[in-house]
N, CA and C atoms as a LAMMPS dump frame, in Angstrom:
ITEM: TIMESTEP
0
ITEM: NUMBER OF ATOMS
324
ITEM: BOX BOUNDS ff ff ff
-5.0000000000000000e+02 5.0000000000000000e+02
-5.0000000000000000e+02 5.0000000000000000e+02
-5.0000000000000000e+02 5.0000000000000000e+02
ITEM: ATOMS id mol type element x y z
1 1 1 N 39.559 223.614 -168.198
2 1 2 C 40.735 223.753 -169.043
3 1 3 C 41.34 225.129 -168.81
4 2 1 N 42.909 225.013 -168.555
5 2 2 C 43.111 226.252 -168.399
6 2 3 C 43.599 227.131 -169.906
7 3 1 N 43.822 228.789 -169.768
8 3 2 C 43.991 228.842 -171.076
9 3 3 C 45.254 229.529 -170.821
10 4 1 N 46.029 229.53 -171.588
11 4 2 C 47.708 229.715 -172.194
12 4 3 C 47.488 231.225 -172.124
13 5 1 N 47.916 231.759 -171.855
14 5 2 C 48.595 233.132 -172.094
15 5 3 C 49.772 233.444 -173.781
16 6 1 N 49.236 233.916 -174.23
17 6 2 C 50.128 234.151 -175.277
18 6 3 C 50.626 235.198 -175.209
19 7 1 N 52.058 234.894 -175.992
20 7 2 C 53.499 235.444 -175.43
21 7 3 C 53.746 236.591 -177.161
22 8 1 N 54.152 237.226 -176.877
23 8 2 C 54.621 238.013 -178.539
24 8 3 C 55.546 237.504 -179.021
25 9 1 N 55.676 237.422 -180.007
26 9 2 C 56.563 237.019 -180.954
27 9 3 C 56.805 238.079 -182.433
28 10 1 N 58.5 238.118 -182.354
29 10 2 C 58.616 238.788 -183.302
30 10 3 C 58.294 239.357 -184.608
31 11 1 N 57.912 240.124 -185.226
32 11 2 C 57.426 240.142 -186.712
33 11 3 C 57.902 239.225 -187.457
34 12 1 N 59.465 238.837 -187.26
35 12 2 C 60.272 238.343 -188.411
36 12 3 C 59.6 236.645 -188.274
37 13 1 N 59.36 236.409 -186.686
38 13 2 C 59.065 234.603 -186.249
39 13 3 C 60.058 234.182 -185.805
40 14 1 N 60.926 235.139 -185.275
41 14 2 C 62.205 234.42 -184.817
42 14 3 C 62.182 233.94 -183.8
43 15 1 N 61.357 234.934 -182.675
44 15 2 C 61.826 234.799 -181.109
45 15 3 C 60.282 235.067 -180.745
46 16 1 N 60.406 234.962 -179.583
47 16 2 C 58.977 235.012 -178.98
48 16 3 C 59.64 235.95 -177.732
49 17 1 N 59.185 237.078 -176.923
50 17 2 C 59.248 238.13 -175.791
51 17 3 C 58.973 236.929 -174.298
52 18 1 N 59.524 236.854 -173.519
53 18 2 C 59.416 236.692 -171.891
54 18 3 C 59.909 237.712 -171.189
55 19 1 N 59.024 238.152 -170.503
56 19 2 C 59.555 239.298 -169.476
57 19 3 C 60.779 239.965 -170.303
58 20 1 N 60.269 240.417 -171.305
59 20 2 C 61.534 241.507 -171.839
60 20 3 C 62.603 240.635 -172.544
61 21 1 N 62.61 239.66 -172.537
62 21 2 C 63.809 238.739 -173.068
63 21 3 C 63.259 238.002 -174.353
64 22 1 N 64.33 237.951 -175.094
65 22 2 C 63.993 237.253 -176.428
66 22 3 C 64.373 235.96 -176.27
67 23 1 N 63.76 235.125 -176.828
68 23 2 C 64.215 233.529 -176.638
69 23 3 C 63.619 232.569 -178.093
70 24 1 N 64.526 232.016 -178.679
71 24 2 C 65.074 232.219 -180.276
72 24 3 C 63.384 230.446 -180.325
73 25 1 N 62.489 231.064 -180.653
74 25 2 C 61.43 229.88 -181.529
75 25 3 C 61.944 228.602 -181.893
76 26 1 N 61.15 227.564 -182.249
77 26 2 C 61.413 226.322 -182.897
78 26 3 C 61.56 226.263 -184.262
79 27 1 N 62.548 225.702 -184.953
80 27 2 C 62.725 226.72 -186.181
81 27 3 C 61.267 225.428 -187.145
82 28 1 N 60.704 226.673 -187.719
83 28 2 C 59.453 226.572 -188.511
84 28 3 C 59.551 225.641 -189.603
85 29 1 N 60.493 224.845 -190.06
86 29 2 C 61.065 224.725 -191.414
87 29 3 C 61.153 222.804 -190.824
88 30 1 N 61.047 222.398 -189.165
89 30 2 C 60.663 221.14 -189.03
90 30 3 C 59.573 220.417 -189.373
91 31 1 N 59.588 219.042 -190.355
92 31 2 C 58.094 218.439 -190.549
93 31 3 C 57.756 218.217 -188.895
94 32 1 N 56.184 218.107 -189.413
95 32 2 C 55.638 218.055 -188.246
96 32 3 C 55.352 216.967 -187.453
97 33 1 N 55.74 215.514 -187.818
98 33 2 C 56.336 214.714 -186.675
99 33 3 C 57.276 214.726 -186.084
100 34 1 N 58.316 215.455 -187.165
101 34 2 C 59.793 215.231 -186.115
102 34 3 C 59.478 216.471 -185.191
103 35 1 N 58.789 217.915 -185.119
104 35 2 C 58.833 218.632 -184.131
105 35 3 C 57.635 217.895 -182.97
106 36 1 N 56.913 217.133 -183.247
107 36 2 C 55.905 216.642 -182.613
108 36 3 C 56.988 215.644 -181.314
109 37 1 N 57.625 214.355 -182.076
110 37 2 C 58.785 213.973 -181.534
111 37 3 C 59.452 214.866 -180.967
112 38 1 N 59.977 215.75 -180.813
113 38 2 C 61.236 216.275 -180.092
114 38 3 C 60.373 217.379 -179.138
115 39 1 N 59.304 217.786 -179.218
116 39 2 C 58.486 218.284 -178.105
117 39 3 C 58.09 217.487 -177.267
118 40 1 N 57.756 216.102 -177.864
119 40 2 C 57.228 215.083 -176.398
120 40 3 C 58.671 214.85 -176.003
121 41 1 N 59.875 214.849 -176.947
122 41 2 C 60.973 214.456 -175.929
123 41 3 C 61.564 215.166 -174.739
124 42 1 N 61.304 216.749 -175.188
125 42 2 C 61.428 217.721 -174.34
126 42 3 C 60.741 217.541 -173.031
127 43 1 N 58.989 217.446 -172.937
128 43 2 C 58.557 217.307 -172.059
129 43 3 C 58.873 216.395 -171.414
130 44 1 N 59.619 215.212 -171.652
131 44 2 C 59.674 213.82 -170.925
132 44 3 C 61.156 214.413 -170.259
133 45 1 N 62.284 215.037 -170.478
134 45 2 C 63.235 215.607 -170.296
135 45 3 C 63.166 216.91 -169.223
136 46 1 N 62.255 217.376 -169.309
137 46 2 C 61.53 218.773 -168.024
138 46 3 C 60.934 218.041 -166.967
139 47 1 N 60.133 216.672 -167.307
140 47 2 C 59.556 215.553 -166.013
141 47 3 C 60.99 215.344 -165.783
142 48 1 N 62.464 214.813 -166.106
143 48 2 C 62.8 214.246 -165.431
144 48 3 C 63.572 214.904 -164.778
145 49 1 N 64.082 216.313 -165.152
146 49 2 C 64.51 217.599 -164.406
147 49 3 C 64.245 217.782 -162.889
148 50 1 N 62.543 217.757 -163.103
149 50 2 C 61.788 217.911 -161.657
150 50 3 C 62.083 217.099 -161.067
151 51 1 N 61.648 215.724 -161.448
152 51 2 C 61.898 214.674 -160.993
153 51 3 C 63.66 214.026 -159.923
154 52 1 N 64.63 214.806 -160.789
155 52 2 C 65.864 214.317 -160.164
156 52 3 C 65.927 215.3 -159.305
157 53 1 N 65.424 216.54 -159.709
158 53 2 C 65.575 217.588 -158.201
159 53 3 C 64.939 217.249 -157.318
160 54 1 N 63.553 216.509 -157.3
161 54 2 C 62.804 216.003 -155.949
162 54 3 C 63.868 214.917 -155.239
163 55 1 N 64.393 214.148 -156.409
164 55 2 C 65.247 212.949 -155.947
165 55 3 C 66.545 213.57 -155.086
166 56 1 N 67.258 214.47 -154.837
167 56 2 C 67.858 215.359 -154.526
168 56 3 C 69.639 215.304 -155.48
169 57 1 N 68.944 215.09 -156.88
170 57 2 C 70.098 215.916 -157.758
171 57 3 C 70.536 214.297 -158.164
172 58 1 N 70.282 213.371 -158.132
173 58 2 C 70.495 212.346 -158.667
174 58 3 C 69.856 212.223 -159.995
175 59 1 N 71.039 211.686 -161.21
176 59 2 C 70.401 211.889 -162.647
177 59 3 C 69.884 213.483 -163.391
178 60 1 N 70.26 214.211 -162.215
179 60 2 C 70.271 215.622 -162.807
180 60 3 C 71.169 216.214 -164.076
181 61 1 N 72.315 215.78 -164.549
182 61 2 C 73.096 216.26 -165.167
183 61 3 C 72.437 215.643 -166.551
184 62 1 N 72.214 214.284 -166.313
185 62 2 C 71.744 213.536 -167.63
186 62 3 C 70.215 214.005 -168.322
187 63 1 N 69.34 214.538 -166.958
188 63 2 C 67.905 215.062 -167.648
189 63 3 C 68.138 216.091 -168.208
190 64 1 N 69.372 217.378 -168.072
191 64 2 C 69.426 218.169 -168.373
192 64 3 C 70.023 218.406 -169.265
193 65 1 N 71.076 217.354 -169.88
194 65 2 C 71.279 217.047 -171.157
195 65 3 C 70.124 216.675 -172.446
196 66 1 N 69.493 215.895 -171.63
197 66 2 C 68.031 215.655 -172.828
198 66 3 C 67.313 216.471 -173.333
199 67 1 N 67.295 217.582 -172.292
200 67 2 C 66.841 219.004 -172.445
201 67 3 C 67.393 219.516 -173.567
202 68 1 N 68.788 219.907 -173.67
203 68 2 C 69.599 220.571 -174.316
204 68 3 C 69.242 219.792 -175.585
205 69 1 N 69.677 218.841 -175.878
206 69 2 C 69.389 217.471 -177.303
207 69 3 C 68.131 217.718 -177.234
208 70 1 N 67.168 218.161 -177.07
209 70 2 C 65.661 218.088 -177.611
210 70 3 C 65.247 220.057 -178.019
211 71 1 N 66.292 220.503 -177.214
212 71 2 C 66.205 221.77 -177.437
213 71 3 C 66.923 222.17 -178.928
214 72 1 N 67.823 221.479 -178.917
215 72 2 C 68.741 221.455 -179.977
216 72 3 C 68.501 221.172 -181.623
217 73 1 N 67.615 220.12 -181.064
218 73 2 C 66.848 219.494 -182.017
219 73 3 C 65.767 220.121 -183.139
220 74 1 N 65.503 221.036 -182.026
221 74 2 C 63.953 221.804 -182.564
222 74 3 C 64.538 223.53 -183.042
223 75 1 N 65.921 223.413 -182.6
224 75 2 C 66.501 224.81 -183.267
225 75 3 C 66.324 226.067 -182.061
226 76 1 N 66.259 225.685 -181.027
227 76 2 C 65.929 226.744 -180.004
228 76 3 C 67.061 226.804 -179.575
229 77 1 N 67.942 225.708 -179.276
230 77 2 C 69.671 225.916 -179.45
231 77 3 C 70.504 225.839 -180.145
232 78 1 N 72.2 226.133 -180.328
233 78 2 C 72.626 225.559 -181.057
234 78 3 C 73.267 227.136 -182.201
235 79 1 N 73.437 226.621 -183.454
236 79 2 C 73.63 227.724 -184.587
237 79 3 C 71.628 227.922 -184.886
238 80 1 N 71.644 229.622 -185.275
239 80 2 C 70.619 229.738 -185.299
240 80 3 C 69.818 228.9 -187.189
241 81 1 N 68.491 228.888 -187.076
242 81 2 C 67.904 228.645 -188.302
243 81 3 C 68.01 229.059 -189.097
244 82 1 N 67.771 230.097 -188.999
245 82 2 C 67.367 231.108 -190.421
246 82 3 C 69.014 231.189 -191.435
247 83 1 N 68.565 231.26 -192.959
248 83 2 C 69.98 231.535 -193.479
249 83 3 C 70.504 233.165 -193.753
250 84 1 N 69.981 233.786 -193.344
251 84 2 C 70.22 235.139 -193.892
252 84 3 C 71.532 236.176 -193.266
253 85 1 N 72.26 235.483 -192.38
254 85 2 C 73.062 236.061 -191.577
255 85 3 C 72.989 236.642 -190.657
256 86 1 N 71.351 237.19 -190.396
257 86 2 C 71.514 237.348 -188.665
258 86 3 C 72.04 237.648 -187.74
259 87 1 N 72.32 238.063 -187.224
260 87 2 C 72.634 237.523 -185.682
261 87 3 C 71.236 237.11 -184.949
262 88 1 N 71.987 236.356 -183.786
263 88 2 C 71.271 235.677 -182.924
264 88 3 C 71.112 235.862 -181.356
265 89 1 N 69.679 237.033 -181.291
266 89 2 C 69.994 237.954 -180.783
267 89 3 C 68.934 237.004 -178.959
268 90 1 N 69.372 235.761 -179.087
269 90 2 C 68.455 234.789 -178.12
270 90 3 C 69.144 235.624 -176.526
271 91 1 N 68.122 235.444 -175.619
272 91 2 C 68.715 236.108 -174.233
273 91 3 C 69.111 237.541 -174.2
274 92 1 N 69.025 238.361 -175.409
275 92 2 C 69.051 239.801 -175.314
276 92 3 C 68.036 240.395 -174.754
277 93 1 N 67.562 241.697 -173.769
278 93 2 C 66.666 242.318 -173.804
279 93 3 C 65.973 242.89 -174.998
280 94 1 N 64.824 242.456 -175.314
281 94 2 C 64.181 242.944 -176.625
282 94 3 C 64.488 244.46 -177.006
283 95 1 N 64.411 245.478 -175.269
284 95 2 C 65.123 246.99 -175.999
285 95 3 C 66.16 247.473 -176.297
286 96 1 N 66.825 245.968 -175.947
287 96 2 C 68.162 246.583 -176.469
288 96 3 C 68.689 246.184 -178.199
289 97 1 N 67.752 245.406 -178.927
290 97 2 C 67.922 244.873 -180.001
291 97 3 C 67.259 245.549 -181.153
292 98 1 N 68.039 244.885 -182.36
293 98 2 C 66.763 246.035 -183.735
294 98 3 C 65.365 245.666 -183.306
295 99 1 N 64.838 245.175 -182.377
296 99 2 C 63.084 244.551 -181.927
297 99 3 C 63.157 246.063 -180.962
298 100 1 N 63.367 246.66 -180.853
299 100 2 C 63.448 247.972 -180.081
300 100 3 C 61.752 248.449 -180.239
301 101 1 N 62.406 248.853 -181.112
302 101 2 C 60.858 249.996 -181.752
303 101 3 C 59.411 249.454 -181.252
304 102 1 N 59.61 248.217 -182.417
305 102 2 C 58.43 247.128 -182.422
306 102 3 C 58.144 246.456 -180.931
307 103 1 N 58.974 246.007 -179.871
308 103 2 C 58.707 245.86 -178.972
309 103 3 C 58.338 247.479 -177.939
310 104 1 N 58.788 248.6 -177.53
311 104 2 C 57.983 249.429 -177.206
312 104 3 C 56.614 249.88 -177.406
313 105 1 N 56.599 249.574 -178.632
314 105 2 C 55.061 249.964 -179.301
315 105 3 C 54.092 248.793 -178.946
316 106 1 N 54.901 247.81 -178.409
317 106 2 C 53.758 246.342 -177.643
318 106 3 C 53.623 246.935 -176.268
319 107 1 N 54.346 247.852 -175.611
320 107 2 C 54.314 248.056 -174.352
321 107 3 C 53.263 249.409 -173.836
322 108 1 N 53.297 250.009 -175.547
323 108 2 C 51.863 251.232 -175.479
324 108 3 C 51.063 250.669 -175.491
C-alpha cells in the first residue's frame, strides 16, 4: 500500500498548499454521501480525461466538463463556500496572500 503524502492546509480549512499554490478544499458543510458521490464522480471524470487523451482528444471536451460539474459540486469551483465575505484567494501563491506568515513558518 502506498502512503499519501499530506499536503498543508490552511488554519482557516479553506485551501490546502501545492507547490506554493493555494487550491480552495471541498467545502466541509457536504453530507457525506453526496461528497462520497461527487468524488467517485470526479474520479470516473479524471479516467475519462486520460482516457480521451490516449484516444487522441476524442470526447475530451465532454470528460472535462464532468470534471468541472463534479468539481463544482463539491465547492472546489464555482462561488466560494464559506459565508463570511472572503475573498477567494484559489490559484494565488500562498506568499503572496494573508496565508503569508503562516505559510513561511511551514517552510522553517
Amino acid at each position: 500500500m502506498t502512503q499519501r503524502k499530506m499536503v498543508p492546509v490552511t488554519p482557516d480549512g479553506r485551501y490546502i498548499v501545492v507547490r506554493g499554490r493555494l487550491w480552495r478544499r471541498s467545502d466541509p458543510g457536504l453530507p457525506a454521501d453526496r461528497r462520497e458521490a461527487l468524488v467517485h464522480d470526479l474520479m470516473r471524470a479524471r479516467r475519462a480525461v486520460r482516457d480521451a487523451k490516449a484516444a487522441g482528444g476524442a470526447g475530451l471536451a465532454e470528460a472535462r466538463a464532468a470534471v468541472d460539474a463534479a468539481k463544482h459540486g463539491l465547492g472546489e469551483r464555482g462561488p466560494p463556500w464559506w459565508t463570511d465575505g472572503a475573498p477567494d484567494y484559489t490559484r494565488h501563491l500562498a506568499r503572496t496572500t494573508p496565508y503569508a506568515a503562516w505559510f513561511a513558518a511551514l517552510e522553517a
